[in-house]
Structures are given as structure tokens and as C-alpha cells.
PABAZA-828018 format. One record per residue: residue number from 0; residue in three letters; x, y, z of N, C-alpha, C in turn. Coordinates in nm, 2 decimals, decimal comma. Layout:
<r NUM 'Ala' <X Y Z> <X Y Z> <X Y Z>>;
...
END
This chain:
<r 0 'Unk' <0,08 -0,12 0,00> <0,00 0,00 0,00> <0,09 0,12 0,00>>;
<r 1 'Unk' <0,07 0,17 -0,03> <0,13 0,34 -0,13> <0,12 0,43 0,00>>;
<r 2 'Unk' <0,21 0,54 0,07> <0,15 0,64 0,17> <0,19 0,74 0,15>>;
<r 3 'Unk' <0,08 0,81 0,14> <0,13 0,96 0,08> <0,18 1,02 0,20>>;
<r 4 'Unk' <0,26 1,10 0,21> <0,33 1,20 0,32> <0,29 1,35 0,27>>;
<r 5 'Unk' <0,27 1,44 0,35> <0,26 1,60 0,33> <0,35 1,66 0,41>>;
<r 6 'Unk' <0,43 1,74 0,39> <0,54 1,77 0,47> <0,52 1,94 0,43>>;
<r 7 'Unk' <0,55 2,04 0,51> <0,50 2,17 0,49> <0,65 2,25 0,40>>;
<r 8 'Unk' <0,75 2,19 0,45> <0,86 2,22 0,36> <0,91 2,37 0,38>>;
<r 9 'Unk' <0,83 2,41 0,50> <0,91 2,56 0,56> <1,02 2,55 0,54>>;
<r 10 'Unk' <1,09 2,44 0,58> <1,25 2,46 0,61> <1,26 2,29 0,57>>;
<r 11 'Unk' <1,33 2,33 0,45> <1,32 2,16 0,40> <1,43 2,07 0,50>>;
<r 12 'Unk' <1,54 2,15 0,59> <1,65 2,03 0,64> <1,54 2,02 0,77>>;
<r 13 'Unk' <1,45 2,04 0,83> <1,42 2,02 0,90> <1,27 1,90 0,85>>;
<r 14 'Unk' <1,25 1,89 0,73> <1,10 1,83 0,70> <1,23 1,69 0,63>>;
<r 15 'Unk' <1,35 1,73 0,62> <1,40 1,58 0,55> <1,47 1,49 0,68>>;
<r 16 'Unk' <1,47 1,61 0,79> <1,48 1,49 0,94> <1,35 1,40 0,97>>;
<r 17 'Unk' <1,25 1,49 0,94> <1,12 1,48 1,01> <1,06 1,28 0,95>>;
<r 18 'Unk' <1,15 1,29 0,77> <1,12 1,23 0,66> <1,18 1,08 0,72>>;
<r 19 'Unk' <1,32 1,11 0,77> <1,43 1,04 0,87> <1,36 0,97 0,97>>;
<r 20 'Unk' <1,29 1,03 1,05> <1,20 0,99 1,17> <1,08 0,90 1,13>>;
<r 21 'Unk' <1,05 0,97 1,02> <0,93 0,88 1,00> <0,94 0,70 0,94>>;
<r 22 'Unk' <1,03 0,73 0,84> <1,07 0,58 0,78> <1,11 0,53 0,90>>;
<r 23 'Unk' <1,16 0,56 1,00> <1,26 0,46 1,12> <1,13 0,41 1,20>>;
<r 24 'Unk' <0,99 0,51 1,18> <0,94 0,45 1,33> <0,76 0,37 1,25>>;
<r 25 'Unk' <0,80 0,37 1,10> <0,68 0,34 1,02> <0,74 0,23 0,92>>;
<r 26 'Unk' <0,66 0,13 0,87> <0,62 0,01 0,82> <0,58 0,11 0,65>>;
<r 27 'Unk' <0,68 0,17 0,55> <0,64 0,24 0,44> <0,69 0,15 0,31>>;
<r 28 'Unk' <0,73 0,10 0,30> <0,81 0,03 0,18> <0,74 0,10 0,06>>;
<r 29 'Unk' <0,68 0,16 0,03> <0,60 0,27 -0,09> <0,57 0,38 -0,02>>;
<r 30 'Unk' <0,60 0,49 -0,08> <0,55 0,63 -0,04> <0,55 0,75 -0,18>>;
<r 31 'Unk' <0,47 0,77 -0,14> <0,44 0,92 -0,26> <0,47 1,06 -0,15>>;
<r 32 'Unk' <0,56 1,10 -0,22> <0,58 1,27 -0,20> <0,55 1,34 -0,31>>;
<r 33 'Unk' <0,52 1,49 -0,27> <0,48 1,58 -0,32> <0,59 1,71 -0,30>>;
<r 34 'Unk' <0,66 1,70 -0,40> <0,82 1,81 -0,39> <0,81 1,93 -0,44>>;
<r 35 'Unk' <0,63 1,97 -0,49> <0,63 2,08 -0,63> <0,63 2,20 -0,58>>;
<r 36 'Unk' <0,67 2,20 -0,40> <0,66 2,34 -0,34> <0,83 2,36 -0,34>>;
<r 37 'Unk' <0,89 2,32 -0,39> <1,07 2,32 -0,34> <1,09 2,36 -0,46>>;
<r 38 'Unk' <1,23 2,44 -0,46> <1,30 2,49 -0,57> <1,34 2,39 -0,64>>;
<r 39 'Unk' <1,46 2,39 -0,72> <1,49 2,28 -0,82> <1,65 2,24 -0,70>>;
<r 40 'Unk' <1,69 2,29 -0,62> <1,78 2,28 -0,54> <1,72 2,22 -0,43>>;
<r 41 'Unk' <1,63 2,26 -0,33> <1,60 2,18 -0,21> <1,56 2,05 -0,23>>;
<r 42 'Unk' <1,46 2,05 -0,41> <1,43 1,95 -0,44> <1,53 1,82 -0,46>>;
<r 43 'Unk' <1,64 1,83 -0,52> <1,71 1,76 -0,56> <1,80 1,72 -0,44>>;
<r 44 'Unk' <1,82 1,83 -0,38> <1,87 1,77 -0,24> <1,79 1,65 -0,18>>;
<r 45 'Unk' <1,64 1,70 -0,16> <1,56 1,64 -0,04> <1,52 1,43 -0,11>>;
<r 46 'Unk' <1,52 1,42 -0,30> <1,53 1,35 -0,35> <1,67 1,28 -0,35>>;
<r 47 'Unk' <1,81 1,31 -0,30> <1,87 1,20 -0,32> <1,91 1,16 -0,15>>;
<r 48 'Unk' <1,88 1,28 -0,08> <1,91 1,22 0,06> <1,80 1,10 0,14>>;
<r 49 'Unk' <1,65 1,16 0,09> <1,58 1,04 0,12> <1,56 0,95 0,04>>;
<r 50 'Unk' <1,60 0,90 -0,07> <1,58 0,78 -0,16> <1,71 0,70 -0,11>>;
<r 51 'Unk' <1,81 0,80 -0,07> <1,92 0,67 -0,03> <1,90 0,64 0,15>>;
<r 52 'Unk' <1,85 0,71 0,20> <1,80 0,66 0,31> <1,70 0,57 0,36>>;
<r 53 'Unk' <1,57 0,56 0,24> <1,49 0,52 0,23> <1,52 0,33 0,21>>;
<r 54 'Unk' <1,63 0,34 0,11> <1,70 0,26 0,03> <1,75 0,17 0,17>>;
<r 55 'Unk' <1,82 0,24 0,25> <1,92 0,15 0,33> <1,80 0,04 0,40>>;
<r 56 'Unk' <1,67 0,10 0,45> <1,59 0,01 0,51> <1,51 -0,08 0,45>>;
<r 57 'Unk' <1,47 -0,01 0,28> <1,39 -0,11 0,17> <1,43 -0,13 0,05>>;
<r 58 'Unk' <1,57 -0,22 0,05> <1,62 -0,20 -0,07> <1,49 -0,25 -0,18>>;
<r 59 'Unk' <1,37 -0,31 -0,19> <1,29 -0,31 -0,28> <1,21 -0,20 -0,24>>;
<r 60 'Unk' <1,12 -0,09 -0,18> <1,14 0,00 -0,19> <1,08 0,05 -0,31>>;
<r 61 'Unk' <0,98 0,14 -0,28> <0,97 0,29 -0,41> <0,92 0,39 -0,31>>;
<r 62 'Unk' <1,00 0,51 -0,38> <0,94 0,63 -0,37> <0,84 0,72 -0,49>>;
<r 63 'Unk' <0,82 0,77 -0,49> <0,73 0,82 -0,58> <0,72 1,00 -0,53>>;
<r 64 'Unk' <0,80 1,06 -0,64> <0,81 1,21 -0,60> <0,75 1,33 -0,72>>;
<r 65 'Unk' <0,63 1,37 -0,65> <0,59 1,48 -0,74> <0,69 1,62 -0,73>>;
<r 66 'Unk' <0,76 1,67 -0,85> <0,81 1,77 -0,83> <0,75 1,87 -0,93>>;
<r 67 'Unk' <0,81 2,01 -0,95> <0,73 2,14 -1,00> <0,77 2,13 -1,16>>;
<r 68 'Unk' <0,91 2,08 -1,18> <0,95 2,13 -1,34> <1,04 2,04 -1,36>>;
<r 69 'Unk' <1,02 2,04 -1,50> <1,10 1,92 -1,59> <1,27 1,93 -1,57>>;
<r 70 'Unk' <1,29 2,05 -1,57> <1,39 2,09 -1,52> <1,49 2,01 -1,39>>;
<r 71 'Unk' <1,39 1,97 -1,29> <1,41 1,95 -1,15> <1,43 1,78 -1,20>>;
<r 72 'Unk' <1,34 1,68 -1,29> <1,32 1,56 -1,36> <1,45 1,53 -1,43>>;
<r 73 'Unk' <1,46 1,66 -1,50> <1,58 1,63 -1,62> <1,72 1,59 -1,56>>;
<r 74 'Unk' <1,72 1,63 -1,40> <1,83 1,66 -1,38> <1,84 1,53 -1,28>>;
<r 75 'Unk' <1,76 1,51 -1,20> <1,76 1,40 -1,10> <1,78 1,26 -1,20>>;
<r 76 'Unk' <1,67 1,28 -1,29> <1,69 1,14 -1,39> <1,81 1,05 -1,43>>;
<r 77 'Unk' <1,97 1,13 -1,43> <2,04 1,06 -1,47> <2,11 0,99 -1,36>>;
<r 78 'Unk' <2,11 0,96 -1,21> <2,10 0,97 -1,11> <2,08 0,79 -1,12>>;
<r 79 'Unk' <2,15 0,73 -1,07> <2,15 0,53 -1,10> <2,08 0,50 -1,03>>;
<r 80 'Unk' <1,94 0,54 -0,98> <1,89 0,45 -0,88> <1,75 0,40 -0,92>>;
<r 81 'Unk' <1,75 0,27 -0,84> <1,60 0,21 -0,88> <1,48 0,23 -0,76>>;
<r 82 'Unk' <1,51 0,30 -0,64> <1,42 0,29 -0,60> <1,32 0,42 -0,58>>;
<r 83 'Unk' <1,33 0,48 -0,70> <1,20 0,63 -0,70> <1,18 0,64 -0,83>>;
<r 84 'Unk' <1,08 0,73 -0,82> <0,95 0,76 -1,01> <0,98 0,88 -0,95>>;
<r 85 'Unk' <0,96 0,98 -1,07> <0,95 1,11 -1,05> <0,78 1,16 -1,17>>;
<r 86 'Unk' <0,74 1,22 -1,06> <0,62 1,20 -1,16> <0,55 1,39 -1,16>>;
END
């Protein structure tokens, strides 16, 4: 089962602890984020620190991240990993 997260992203190092906390103390092996409020910088930050953290607990695993611009897509895309969609 798929779990969407909403995270308010005031202060993204503080919503990618919060992201930290959550995987450690929840049963998520699927999750949908929603990244379209972040620049193309916080974004791509907050996408490779929680996909590889996500990764260490479910190596099968998906994320699923909505972000704002192709831009933010184009760039994360070449990035070797199997466990996120960028949608």
C-alpha cells in the first residue's frame, strides 16, 4: 500500500529529518511525496538524501516524487537508482 506524506517544507532540512524519523518508526516500503513546493535545489537535495536513506531500510522500496519542473526531472533522472519515479 502506497503512503502519501505531506510535509509543509518551511524549512526543507528540517521536514528531511522529520522524513528520517518517519521511515525509522513506520512500516512504508511505498510512499508518494509531493516536492512541487521546493526549488529545483531543495528539491534535488531532499530526493537523493531520502531515496538513499529510504533505500538502506527497503532495498525493494519505491518512492514516488511529485516535483514542479521538468527541469528539476531532467536533472535528477540521470542519477542510477531504482528505488523512486519522478512523476
Amino acid at each position: 500500500m502506497n503512503k502519501d506524506i505531506k510535509l509543509k517544507f518551511e524549512d526543507p532540512v528540517k521536514e528531511l529529518e522529520a522524513f528520517k524519523k518517519y521511515i525509522k518508526k513506520h512500516d512504508c516500503p511505498k510512499i508518494n511525496l509531493d516536492l512541487s513546493a521546493l526549488n529545483i535545489f531543495d528539491a534535488m537535495r531532499f530526493i537523493v538524501v531520502s531515496s538513499a536513506y529510504h533505500y538502506q531500510k527497503y532495498p525493494a522500496g519505491k518512492l514516488k516524487y511529485k516535483v514542479a519542473s521538468e527541469d528539476t526531472k531532467n536533472l535528477v533522472i540521470n542519477f542510477k537508482t531504482t528505488n523512486f519515479e519522478l512523476i
